[in-house]
Wavefront OBJ file of the C-alpha trace (Angstrom):
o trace
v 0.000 0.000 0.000
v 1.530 3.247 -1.154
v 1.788 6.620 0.983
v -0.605 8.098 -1.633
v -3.002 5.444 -0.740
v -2.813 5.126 2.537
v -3.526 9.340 2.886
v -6.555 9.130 0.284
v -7.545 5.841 2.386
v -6.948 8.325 5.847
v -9.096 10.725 4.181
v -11.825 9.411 3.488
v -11.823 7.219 7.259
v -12.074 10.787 8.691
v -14.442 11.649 6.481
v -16.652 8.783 7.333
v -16.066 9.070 11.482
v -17.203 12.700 11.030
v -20.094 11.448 9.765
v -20.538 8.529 12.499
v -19.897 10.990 14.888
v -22.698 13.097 14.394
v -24.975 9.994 13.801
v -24.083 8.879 16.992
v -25.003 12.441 18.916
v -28.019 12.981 17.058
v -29.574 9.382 16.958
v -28.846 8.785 20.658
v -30.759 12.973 21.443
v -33.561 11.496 18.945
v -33.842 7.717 20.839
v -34.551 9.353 24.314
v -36.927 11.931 23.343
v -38.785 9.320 21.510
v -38.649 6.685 24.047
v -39.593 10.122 26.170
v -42.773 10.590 23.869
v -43.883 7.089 22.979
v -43.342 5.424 25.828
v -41.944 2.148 27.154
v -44.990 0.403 25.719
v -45.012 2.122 22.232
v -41.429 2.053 22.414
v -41.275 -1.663 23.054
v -43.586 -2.250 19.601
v -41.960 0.048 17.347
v -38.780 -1.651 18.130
v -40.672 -4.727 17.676
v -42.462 -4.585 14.529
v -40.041 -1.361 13.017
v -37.115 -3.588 14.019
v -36.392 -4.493 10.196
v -36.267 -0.813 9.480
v -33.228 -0.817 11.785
v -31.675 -3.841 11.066
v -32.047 -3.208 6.938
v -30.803 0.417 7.476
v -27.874 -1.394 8.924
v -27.312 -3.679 6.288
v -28.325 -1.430 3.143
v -24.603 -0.444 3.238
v -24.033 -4.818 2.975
v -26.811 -4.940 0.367
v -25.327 -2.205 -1.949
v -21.834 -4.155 -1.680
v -23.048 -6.451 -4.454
v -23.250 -3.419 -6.642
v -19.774 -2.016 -5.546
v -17.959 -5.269 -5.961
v -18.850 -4.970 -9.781
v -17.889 -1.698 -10.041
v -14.851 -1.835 -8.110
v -13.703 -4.762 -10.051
v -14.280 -2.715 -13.539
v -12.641 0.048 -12.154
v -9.430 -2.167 -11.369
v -9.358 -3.725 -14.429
v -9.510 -0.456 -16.332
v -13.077 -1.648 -18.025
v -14.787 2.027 -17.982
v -17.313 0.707 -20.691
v -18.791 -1.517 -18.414
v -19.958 0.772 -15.699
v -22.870 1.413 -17.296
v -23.898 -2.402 -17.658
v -23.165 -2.761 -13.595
v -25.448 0.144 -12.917
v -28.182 -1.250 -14.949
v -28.090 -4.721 -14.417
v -28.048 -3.406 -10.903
v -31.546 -1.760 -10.557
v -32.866 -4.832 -12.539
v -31.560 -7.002 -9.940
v -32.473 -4.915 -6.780
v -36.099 -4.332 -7.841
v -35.831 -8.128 -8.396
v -34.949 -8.682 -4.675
v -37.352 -5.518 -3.542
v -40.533 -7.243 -4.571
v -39.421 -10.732 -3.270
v -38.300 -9.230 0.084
v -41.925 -7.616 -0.050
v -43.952 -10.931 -0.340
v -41.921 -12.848 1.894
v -42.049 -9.953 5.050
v -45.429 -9.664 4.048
v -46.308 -13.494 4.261
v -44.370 -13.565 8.180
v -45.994 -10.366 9.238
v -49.598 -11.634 9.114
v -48.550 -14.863 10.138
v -46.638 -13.234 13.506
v -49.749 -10.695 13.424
v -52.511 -13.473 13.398
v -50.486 -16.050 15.859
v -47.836 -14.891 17.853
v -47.450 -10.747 18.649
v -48.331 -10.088 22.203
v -49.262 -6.644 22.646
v -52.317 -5.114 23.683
v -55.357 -5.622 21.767
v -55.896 -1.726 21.235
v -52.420 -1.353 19.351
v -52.335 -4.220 17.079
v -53.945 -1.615 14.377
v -51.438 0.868 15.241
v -48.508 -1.642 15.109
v -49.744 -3.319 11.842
v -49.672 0.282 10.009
v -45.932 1.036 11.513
v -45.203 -2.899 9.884
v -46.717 -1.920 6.338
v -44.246 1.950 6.815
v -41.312 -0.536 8.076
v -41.407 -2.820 5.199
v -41.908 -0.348 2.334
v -38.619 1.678 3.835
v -37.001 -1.782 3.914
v -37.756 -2.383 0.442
v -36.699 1.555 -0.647
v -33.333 1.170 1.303
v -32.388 -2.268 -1.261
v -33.633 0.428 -4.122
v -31.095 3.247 -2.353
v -28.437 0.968 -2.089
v -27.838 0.689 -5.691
v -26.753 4.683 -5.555
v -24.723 4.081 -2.263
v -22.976 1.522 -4.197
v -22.060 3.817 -6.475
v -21.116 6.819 -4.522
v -18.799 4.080 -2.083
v -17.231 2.883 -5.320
v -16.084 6.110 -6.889
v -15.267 7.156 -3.399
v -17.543 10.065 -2.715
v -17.136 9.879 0.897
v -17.761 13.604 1.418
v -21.302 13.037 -0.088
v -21.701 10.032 1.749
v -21.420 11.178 4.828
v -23.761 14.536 4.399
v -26.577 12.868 3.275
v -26.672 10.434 6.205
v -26.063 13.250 8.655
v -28.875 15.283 6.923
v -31.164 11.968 6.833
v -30.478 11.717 11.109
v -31.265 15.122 11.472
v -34.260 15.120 9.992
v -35.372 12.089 12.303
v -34.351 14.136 14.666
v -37.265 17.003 13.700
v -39.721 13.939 13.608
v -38.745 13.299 17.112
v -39.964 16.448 18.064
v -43.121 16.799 16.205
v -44.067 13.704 17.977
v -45.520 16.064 20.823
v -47.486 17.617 18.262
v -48.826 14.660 16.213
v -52.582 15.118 14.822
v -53.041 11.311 14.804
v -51.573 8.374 16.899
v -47.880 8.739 17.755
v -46.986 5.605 17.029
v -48.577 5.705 13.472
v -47.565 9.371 12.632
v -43.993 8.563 13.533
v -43.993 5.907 11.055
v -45.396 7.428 8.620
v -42.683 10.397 8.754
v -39.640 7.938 9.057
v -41.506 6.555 5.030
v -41.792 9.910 4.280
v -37.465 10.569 4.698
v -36.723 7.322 2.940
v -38.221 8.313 0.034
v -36.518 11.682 -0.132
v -32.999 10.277 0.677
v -33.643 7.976 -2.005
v -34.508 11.157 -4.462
v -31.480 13.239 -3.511
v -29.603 10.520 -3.897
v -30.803 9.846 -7.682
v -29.604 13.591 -8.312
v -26.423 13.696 -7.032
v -25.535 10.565 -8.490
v -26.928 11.789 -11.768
v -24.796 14.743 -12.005
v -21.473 13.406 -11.151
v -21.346 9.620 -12.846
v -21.508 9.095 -16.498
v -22.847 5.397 -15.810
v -25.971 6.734 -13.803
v -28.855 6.717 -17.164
v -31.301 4.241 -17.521
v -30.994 2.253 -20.444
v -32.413 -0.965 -21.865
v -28.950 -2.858 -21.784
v -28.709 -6.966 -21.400
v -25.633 -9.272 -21.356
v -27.099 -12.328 -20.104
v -23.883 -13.707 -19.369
v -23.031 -10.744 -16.645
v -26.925 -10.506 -15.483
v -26.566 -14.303 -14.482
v -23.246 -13.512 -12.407
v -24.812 -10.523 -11.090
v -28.021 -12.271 -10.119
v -26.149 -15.350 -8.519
v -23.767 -12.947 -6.388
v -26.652 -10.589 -5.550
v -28.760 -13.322 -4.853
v -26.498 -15.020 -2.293
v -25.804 -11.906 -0.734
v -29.020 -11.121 -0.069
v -30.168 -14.369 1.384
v -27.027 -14.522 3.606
v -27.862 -11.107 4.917
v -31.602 -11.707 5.014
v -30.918 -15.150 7.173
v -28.931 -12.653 9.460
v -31.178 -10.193 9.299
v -34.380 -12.544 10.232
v -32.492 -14.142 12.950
v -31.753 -10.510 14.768
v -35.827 -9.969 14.437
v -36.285 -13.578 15.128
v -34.884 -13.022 18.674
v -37.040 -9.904 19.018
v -40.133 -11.974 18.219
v -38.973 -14.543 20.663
v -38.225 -12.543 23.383
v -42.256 -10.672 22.604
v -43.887 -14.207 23.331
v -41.904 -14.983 26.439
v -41.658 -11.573 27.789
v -44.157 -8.877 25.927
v -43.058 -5.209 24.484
v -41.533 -4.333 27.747
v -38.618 -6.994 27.072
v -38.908 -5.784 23.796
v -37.536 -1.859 24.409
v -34.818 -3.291 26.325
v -33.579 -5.160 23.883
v -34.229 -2.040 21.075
v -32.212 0.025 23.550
v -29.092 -2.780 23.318
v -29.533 -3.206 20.105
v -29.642 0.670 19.147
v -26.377 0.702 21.276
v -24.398 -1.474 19.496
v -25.445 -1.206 15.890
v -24.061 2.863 16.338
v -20.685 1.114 17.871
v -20.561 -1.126 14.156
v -20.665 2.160 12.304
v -17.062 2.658 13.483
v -16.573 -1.085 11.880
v -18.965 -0.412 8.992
v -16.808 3.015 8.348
v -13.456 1.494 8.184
v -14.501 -1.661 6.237
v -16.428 0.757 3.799
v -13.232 2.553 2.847
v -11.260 -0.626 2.959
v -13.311 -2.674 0.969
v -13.153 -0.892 -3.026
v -9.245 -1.212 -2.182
v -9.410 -4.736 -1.555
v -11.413 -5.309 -4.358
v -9.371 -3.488 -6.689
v -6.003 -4.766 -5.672
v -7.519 -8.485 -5.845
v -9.097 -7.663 -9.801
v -5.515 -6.308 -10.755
v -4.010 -9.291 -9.645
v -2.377 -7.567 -6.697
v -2.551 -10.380 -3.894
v 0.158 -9.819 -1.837
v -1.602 -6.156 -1.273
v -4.967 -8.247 -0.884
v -3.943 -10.246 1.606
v -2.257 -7.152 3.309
v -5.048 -5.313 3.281
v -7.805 -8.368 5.028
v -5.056 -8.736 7.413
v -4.571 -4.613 8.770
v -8.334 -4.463 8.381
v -9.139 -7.062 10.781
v -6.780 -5.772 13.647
v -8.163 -1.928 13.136
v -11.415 -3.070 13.412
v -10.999 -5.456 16.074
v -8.847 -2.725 18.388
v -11.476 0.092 17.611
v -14.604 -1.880 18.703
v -13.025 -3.628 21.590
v -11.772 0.557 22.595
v -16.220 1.081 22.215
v -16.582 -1.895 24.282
v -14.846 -1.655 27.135
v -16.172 1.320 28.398
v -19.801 0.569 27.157
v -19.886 -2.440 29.128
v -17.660 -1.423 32.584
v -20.133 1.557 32.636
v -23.181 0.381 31.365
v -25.600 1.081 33.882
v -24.326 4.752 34.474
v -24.267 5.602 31.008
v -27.912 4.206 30.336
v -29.045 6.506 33.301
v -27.357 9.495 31.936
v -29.047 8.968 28.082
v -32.410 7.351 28.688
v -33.015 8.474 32.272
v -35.703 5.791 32.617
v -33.992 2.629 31.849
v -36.028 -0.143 30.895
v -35.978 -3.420 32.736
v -33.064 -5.858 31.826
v -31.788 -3.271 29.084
v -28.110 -3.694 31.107
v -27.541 -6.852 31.127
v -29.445 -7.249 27.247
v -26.299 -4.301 26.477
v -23.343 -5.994 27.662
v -24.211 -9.274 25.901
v -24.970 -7.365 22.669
v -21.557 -5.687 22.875
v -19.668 -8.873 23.126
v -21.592 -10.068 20.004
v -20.757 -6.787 17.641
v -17.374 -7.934 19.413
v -16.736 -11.316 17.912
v -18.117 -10.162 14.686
v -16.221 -6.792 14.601
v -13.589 -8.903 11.795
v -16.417 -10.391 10.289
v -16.186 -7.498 7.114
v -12.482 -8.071 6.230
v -13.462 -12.337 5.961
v -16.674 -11.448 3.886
v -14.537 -8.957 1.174
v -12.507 -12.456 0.653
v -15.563 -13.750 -0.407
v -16.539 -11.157 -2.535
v -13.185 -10.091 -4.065
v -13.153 -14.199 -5.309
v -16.886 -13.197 -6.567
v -17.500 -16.978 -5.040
v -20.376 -16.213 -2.240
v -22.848 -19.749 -2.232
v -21.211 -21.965 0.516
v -20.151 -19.186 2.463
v -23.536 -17.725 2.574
v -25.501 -21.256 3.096
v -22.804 -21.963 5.900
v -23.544 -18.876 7.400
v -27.062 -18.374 7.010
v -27.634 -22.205 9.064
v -24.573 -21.143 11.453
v -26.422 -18.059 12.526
v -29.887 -18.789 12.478
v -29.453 -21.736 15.126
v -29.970 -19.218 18.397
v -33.523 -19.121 17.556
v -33.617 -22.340 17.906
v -31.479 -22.648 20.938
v -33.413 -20.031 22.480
v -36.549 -20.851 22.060
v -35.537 -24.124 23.682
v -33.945 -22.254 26.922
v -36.595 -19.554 27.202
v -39.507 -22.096 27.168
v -37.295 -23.975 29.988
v -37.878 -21.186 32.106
v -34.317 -19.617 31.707
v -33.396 -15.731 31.888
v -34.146 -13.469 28.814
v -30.519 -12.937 28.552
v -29.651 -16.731 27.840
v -30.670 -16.309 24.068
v -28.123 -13.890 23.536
v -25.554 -16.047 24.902
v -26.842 -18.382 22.127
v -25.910 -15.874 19.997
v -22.222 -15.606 21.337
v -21.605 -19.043 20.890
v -22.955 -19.516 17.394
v -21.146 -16.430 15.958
v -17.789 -18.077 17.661
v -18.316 -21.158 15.633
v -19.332 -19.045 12.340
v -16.264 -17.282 12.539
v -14.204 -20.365 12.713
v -15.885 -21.839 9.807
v -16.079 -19.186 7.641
v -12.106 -18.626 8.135
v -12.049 -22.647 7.137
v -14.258 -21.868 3.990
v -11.948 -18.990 2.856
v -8.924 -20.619 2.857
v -10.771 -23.550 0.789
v -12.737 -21.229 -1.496
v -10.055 -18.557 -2.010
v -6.771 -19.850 -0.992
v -6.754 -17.731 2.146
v -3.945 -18.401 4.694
v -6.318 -19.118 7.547
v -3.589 -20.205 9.686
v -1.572 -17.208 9.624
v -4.292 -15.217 10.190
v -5.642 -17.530 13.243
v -2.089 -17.199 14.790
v -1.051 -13.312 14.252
v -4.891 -12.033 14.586
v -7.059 -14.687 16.907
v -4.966 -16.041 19.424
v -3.464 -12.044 20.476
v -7.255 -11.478 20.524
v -8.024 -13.775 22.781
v -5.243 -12.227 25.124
v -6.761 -9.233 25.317
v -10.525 -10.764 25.727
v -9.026 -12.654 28.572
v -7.498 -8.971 30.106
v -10.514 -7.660 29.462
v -12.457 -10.130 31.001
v -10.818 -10.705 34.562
v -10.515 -6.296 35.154
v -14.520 -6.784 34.180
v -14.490 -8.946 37.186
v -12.916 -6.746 39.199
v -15.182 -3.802 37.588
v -18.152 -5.696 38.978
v -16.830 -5.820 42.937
v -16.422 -2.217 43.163
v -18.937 0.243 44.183
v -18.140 3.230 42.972
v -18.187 5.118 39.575
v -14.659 6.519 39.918
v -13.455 3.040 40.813
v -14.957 1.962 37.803
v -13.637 4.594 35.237
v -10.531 3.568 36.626
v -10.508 0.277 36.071
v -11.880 0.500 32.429
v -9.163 2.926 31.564
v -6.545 0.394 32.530
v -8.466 -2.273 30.773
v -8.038 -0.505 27.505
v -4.264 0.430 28.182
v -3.450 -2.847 28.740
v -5.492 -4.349 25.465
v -4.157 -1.378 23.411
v -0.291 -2.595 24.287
v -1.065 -5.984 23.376
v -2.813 -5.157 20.416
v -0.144 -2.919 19.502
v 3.079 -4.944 20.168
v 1.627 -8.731 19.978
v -0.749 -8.339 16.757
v 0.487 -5.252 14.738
v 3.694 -6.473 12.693
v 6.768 -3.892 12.514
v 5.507 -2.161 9.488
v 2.199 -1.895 10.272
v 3.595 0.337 12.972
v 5.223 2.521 11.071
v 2.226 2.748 8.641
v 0.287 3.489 11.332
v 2.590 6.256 12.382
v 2.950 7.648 9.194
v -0.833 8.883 8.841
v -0.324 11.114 12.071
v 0.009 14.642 10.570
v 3.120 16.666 10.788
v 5.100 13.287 12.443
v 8.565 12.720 10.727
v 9.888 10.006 12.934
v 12.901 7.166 11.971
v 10.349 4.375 13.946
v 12.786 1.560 15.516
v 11.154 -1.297 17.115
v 13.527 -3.431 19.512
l 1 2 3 4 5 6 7 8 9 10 11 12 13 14 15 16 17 18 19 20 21 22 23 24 25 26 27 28 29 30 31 32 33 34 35 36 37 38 39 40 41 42 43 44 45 46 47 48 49 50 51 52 53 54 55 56 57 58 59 60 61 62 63 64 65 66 67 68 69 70 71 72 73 74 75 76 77 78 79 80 81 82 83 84 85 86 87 88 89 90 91 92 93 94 95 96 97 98 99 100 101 102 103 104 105 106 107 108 109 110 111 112 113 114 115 116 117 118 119 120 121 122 123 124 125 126 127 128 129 130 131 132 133 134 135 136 137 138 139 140 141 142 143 144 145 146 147 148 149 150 151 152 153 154 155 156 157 158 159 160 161 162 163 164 165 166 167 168 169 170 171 172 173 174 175 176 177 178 179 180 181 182 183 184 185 186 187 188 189 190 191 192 193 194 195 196 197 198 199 200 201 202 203 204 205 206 207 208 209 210 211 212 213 214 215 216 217 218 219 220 221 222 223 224 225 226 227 228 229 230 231 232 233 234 235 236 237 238 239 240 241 242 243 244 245 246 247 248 249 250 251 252 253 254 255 256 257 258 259 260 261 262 263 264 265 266 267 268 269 270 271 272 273 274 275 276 277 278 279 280 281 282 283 284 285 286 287 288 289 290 291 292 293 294 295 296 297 298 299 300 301 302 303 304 305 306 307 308 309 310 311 312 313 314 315 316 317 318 319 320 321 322 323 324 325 326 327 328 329 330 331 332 333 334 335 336 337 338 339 340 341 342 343 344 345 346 347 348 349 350 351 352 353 354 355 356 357 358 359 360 361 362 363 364 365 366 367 368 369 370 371 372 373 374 375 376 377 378 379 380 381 382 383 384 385 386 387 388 389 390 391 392 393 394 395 396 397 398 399 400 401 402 403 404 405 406 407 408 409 410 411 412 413 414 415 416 417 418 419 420 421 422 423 424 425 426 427 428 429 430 431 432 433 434 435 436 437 438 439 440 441 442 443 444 445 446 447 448 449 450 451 452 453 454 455 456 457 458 459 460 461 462 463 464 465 466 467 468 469 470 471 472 473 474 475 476 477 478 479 480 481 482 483 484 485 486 487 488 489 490 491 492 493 494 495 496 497 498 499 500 501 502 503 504 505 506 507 508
C-alpha cells in the first residue's frame, strides 16, 4: 500500500467518522426523546415490529456491496465501458430482490400478526400500520443501495457522509413533532420515518446523476453478466436476510416470552451497538473498493495485506467502544435514557460482546466477494447463525433468563467465525492459519485482560473506581494489540498517517 493510498484511504476514514460521529449524537438525542414521547410500551412495539427498518438500514450499506464489488472490479481492471452495464443490471436485480423481500415480510408479518405478537389488543392496528411503513422503507433502502454503491465505489465519501447526517437530522425534527402529532404517535412517527426514505432515495438519484456518467437508464442486457450478477446478488441477499431474520427472530422470541416491555430493552441494546458497528462499517467501507481493486488487478500480496490490517483496526477500535460501554453500562444508560427499561443492562453488555466477535467479520466477507465466489459461504452462514432461535426458544420455554438467548448468539457467531475462516482458505486460498495465529490467538489475550478487570469492575462500588478500572483495561489491550498483533511495518504505517510526524520508527 503506497503513501498516496494510505492518505486518500486516511481521508476518506475521517471523512466517514465525522459522519458517524454526528450519527451517533443525534440518533442517541432522537432515541430518548422518543422513548420520552412514545413510551416504554409504544417504544417496546416500534422496536418490535419497526425492528427491520433498523436492522435493513444497517445492512443497506451490505446490500449495496453487491453493486460495488462490480464496479470496483471494472474500475481495477480499467473496463470504464462496463460501468454502465453494472449500474443497470443493478436496478434490474435490486427491484428483483425488492418485490421478493416484499412478499416474503409480508407473508411472516400476518402470520406473527394473526399467531404470535403479544401486545395489547388496542395497538395491534397501530402496530400493523408502523409494519406496512417498516417494510416499504425496507424495500426503498435495497432500491437506495444501488446509488450508495455507487457513490462508495467512486469514493464520494464527502457526499456520503452529508446525506446520512442530513437523513439523522431530519429524524431528529420527527422526534420532536411527535408532541405535536394530529393522529396516533406511534402511526404518525412511522409514517414520517416513510416519508425521509423516500426523499434520501430522491437526492440521492440527483447527485448521483450529475457526477457519474454510468448513472442513465438504459435498456442494456448481457445475459452472461446478469446471471453472475443475479447469482452474487442473490447469495448476498439471502445470507444477509438469514442474518437479518435471525436478529428480528430473537425480538419476536423474546415478545412471546416476555411482551413489548422486554422488547424496548432489547431495542435500547440493540440501538447501542449497531451505532458502535458504524465505526466497523466506516473502516470496512473505505477498505473494501481497495481490496477489491487490488484483488481484480491481480495484486494479492496487497490483498492479503489489506484483510489482514483491516481485521486488527477493526478489532482494536470496537473492543476501545466496548470496554467502556460495558464497565459503565448502567451509568451511562441513566445518563441517556433516564428511565432505563428493565433488563436493558444486562441485554447491552451481551450485545456488545456479540458486535465484538463479529467486529472482523467485514475483512473475511470482502474475501468472499473479491473471489466473486459467495454460495457456501452464505448457506454456511445463514444455518450457522440462524441456530440461536432455535437454541433459544428451547432455553426460554425452559424457564431460563431473557438474557440466555443472547448467549446463544455468542456461541454460534464463535463457531461461524471459525468456519467461515475454514471456507476462505478452501474457497479462495486464504492463509487461515496465519491469520488464526497473528490475529485470533493475540485477541483472545486481550478478551481474557478484558475479562478478569470486568471482574474486578463488577466488585467495586463506585463510579470513579470503575472509570478507573476500564481505563486500565483498555491500556493494557491497546499494548497488546499494539506490540503482539500489529507487525513492525504496520507500525510505522500506522505512524505515518499522524500529521506533521517525521519520525525514523525503531522497534527493539
Amino acid at each position: 500500500m503506497s503513501g498516496t493510498t494510505g492518505k486518500r484511504l486516511a481521508k476518506n476514514t475521517a471523512f466517514m467518522y465525522i459522519r458517524m460521529f454526528v450519527l451517533m449524537v443525534v440518533s442517541f438525542y432522537t432515541s430518548r426523546i422518543v422513548l420520552q414521547q412514545l413510551g416504554v410500551d409504544d417504544y417496546g412495539i416500534y422496536n418490535l415490529v419497526g425492528s427491520i427498518v433498523a436492522m435493513f438500514a444497517s445492512l443497506r450499506i451490505i446490500f449495496s456491496s453487491s453493486t460495488q464489488r462490480y464496479l470496483n472490479y471494472e474500475i481495477g481492471q480499467g473496463n470504464a465501458q462496463n460501468l454502465q452495464l453494472v449500474f443497470n443490471l443493478s436496478i434490474y436485480i435490486n427491484l428483483l430482490i425488492g418485490i421478493i423481500f416484499i412478499l416474503c415480510v409480508e407473508g411472516l408479518g400476518i402470520w406473527f400478526f394473526t399467531h404470535k405478537i403479544n401486545v395489547s389488543p388496542d395497538r395491534i392496528h397501530a402496530a400493523f400500520i408502523v409494519f406496512q411503513c417498516a417494510t416499504a422503507i425496507a424495500a426503498i433502502s435495497i432500491i437506495t443501495s444501488v446509488f450508495d454503491a455507487v457513490i462508495i465505489a467512486h469514493e464520494h465519501m464527502n457526499f456520503y457522509a452529508c446525506i446520512a447526517i442530513i437523513e439523522s437530522v431530519m429524524k431528529l425534527g420527527i422526534a420532536f413533532l411527535l408532541s405535536h402529532a394530529p393522529i396516533d404517535k406511534l402511526v404518525f412517527y412511522g409514517l414520517l420515518l416513510l416519508g425521509v426514505a423516500v426523499v434520501i432515495l430522491c437526492v440521492n438519484i440527483i447527485y448521483c446523476k450529475w457526477h457519474f456518467q454510468e448513472v442513465k437508464l438504459r435498456l442494456i442486457w448481457d445475459k452472461v453478466y446478469f446471471k453472475q450478477m443475479t447469482q452474487f446478488a442473490g447469495w448476498n441477499f439471502l445470507g444477509n436476510t438469514a442474518y437479518a431474520v435471525t436478529q428480528n427472530g430473537v425480538n419476536m422470541i423474546l415478545n412471546v416470552f416476555g411482551g413489548t416491555v422486554v422488547n424496548a430493552a432489547r431495542g435500547i441494546a440493540f440501538q447501542v451497538s449497531e451505532m458502535t458497528k458504524q465505526f466497523l462499517i466506516n473502516i470496512n467501507t473505505v477498505m473494501t473498493p481497495y481490496s477489491i481493486q487490488a484483488y481484480a488487478g491481480g495484486k494479492y500480496d496487497d490483498f492479503q495485506k489489506a484483510i489482514f490490517i483491516s481485521s486488527k483496526i477493526l478489532f482494536y477500535v470496537q473492543l476501545m467502544l466496548t470496554i467502556p460501554l460495558v464497565y459503565l453500562t448502567p451509568w451511562l444508560l441513566q445518563l441517556w435514557l433516564g428511565t432505563v427499561p428493565e433488563y436493558s443492562v444486562v441485554f447491552l453488555q451481551l450485545t456488545l460482546c456479540i458486535t465484538l466477535i463479529r467486529s472482523i467479520h467485514g475483512p473475511i466477507d470482502t474475501i468472499f466477494k473479491a473471489k466473486g465466489d459467495l454460495k457456501y459461504y452464505q448457506i454456511v452462514e445463514g444455518l450457522i447463525l440462524s441456530l440461536p432461535l432455535a437454541l433459544g426458544y428451547i432455553v426460554l420455554k425452559a424457564g431460563a433468563h431473557y438474557a440466555w438467548i443472547f448467549v446463544c448468539c455468542i456461541i454460534m457467531e464463535q463457531v461461524n467465525l471459525l468456519a467461515i475462516l475454514i471456507l476462505a482458505r478452501k474457497v479462495a486460498g486464504f492463509n487461515s492459519t496465519a491469520y488464526t495465529c497473528n490475529i485470533l490467538l493475540p485477541a483472545c489475550l486481550c478478551l481474557i485482560c478484558a475479562g478478569g478487570l470486568f471482574y474486578l469492575n463488577t466488585l467495586t462500588s463506585t463510579l470513579w473506581q470503575q472509570i478507573v478500572i476500564s481505563l486500565a483495561s483498555m491500556v493494557i489491550c491497546s499494548a497488546i494489540w499494539w506490540w503482539c498483533i500489529l507487525k513492525r511495518e504496520e507500525r510505522k504505517q500506522i505512524l505515518s498517517l499522524i500529521p506533521n510526524r517525521h519520525v525514523e520508527y525503531r522497534t527493539r
